[in-house]
NUBADO-870227 format. One record per residue: residue in one letter; residue number from 1; y, z, x of N, C-alpha, C, O in turn. Coordinates in steps of 0.001 Angstrom, whole numbers, plus 500000, padded with zeros to 6 digits. Layout:
<atoms>
 code pos     nv     nw     nu    cav    caw    cau     cv     cw     cu     ov     ow     ou
    A NUM      Y      Z      X      Y      Z      X      Y      Z      X      Y      Z      X
...
</atoms>
This chain:
<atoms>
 code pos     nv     nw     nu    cav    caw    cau     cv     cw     cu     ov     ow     ou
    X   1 502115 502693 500753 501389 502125 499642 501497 500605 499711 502426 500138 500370
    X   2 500720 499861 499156 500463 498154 499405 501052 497591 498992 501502 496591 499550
    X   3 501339 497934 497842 502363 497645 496282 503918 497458 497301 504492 496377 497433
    X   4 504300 498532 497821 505559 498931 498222 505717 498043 499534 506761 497409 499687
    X   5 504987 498001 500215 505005 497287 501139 504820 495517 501146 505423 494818 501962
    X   6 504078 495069 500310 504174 493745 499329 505581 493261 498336 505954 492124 498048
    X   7 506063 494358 498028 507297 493572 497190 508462 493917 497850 509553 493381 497655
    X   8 508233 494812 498632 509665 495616 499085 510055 494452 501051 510974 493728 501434
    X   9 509085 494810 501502 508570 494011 502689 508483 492702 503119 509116 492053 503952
    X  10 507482 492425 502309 507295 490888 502537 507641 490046 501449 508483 489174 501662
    X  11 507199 490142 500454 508138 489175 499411 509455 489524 499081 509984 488565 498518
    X  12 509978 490183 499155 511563 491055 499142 511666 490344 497519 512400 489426 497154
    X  13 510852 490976 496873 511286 490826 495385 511128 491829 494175 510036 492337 493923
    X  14 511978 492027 493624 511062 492822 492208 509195 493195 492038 508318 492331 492033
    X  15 509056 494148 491959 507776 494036 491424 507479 493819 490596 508220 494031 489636
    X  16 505950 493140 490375 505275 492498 489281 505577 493562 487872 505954 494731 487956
    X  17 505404 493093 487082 505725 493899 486269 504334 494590 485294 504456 495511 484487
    X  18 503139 493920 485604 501888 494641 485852 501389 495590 486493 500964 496696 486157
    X  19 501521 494802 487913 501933 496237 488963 502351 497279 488783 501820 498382 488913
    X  20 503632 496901 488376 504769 498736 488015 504737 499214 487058 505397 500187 486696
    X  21 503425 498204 486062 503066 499444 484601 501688 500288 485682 501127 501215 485098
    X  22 501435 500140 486413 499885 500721 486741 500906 502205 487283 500330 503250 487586
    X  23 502660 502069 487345 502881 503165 488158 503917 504382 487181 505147 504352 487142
    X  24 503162 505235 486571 503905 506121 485736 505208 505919 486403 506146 505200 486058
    X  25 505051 506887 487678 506393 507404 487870 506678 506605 489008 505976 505676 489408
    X  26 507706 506992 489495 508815 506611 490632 507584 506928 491960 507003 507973 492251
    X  27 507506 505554 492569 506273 506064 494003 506766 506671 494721 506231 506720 495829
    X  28 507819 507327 494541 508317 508253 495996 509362 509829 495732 509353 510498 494699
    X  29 509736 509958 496295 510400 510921 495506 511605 511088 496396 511542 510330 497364
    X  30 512950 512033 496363 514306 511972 496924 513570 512151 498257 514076 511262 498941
    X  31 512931 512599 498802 512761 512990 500513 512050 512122 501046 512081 512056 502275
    X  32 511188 511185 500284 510808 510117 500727 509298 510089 500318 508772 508976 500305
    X  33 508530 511180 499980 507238 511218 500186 506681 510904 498827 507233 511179 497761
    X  34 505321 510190 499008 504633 509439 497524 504456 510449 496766 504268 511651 496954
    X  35 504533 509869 496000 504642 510634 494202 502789 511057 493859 501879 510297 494191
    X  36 502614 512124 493295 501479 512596 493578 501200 511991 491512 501770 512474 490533
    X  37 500180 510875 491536 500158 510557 489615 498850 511791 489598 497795 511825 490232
    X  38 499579 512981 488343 498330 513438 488094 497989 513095 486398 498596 512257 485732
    X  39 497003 513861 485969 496006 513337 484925 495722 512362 484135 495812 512136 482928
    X  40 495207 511604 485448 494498 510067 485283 493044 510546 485976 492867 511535 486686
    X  41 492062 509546 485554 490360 509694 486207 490304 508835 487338 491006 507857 487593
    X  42 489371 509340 487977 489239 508937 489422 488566 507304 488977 488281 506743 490035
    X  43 488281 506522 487936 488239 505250 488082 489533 504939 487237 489323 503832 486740
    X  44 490599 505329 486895 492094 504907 486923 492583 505009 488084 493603 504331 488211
    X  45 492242 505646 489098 493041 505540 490646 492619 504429 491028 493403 503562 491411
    X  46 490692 504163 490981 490736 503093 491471 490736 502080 490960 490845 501180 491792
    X  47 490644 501627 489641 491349 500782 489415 492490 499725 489674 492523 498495 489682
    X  48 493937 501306 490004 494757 500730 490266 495011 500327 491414 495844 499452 491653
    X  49 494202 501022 492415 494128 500543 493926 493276 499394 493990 493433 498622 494937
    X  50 492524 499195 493253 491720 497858 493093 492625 496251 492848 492597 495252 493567
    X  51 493434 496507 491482 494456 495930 491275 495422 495179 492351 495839 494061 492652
    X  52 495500 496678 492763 497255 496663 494040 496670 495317 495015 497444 494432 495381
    X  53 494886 495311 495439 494535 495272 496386 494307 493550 496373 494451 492820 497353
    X  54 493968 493180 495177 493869 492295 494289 494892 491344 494608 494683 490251 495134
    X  55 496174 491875 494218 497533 490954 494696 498012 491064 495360 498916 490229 495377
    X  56 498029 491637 496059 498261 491839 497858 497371 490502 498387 497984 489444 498527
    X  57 496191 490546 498625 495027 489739 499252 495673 488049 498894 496004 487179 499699
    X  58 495686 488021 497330 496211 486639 496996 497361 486368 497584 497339 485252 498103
    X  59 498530 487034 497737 499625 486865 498022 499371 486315 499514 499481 485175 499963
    X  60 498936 487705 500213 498374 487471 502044 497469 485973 502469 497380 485258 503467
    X  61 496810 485999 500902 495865 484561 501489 496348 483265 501707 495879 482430 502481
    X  62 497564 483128 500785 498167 481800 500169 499487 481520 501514 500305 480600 501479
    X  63 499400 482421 502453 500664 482490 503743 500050 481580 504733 498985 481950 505228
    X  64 500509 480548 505066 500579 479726 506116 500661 480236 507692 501749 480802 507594
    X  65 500305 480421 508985 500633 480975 509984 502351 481006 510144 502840 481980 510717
    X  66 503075 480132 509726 504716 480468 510192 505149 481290 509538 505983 481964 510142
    X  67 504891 481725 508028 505178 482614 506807 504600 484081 507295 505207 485152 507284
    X  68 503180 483805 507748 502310 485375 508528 503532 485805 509606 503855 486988 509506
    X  69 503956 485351 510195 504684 485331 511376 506249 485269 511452 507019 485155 512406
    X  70 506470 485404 509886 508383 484923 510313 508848 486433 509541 508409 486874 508479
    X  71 509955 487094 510521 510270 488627 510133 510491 487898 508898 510341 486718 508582
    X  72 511030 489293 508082 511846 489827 506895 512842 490399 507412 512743 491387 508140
    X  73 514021 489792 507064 515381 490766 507263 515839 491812 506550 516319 491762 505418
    X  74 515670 492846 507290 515888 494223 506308 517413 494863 506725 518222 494357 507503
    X  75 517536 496023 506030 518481 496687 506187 518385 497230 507329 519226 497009 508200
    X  76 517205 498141 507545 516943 499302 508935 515997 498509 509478 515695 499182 510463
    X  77 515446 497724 509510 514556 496986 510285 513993 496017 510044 513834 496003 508824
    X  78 513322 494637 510749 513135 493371 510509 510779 493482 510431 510003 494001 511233
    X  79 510626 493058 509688 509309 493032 509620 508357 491912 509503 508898 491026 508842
    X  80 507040 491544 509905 506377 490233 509600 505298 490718 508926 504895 491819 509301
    X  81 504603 490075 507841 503506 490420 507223 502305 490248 508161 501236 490437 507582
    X  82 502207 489938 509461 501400 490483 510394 501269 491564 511212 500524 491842 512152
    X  83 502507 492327 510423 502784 493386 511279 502163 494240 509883 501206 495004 510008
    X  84 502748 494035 508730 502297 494857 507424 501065 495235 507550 500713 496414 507600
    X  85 500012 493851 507637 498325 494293 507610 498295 495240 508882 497951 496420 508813
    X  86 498722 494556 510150 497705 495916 510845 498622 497070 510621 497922 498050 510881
    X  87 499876 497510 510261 500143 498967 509587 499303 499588 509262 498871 500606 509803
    X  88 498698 498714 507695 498230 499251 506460 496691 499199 507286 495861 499978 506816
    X  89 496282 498446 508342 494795 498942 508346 494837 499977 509450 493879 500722 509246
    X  90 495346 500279 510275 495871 501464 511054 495925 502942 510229 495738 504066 510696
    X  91 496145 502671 509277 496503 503974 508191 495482 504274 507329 495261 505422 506943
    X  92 494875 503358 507018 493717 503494 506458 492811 503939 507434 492094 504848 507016
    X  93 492631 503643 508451 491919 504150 509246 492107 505348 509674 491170 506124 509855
    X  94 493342 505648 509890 493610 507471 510107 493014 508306 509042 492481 509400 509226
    X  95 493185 507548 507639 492553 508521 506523 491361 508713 506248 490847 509679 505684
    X  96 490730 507436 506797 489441 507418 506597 488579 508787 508138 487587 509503 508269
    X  97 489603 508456 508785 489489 509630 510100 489730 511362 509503 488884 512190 509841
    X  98 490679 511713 508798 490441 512567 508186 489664 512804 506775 489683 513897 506211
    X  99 489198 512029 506428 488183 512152 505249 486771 512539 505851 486125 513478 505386
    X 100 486377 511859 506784 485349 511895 507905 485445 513727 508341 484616 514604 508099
    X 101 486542 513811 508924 486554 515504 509287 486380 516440 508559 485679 517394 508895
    X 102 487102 516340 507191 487170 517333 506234 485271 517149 505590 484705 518000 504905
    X 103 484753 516049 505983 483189 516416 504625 482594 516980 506200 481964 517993 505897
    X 104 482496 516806 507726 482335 517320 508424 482027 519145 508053 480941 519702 507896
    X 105 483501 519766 507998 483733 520696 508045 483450 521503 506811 483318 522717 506654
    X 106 483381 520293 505819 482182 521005 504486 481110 521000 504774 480641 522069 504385
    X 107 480130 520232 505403 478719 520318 505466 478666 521522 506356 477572 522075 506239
    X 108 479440 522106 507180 479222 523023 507840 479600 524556 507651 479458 525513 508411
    X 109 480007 524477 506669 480468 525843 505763 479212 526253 505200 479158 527240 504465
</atoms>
């Protein structure tokens, strides 16, 4: 998630506290995997992905090339917010790869 990867990652700070009202619950759960928010409307999802996407971009825009480029020291591993974007567009792209398959395999039912 962008959110998680923006405060946890690259700014290594607290999240906004706007941000973490858009998030009922806990984004993850004990085994690791995202928290599924149910009964909200599909323009409250996007909304909040609109939002997320919102301060992410500002944050990403306002980075100088040495800041794009200088790790984060982590616990289990060191990261650069040039490494974050192409993650996050790598992943998006896988989903958008299975979103693509699954209306595939509906039009053909």
């Amino acid at each position: 998630m962008e959110a998680d990867w923006l405060y946890n990652e690259v700014l290594v700070t607290e999240w906004d506290s706007e941000i973490r009202s858009l998030f009922p619950l806990e984004n993850s759960s004990e085994d690791g995997s995202l928290t599924h928010i149910k009964g909200q409307s599909l323009e409250e999802h996007f909304y909040r992905l609109n939002k997320v996407r919102e301060v992410f971009l500002y944050h990403f825009r306002s980075m100088d090339l040495t800041d794009w480029r200088k790790p984060r020291v982590l616990e289990h591993y060191d990261v650069t917010p040039e490494w974050v974007v192409y993650h996050l567009i790598e992943h998006e792209s896988h989903h958008r790869g299975q979103i693509f398959q699954l209306l595939r395999e509906l039009r053909s039912d």
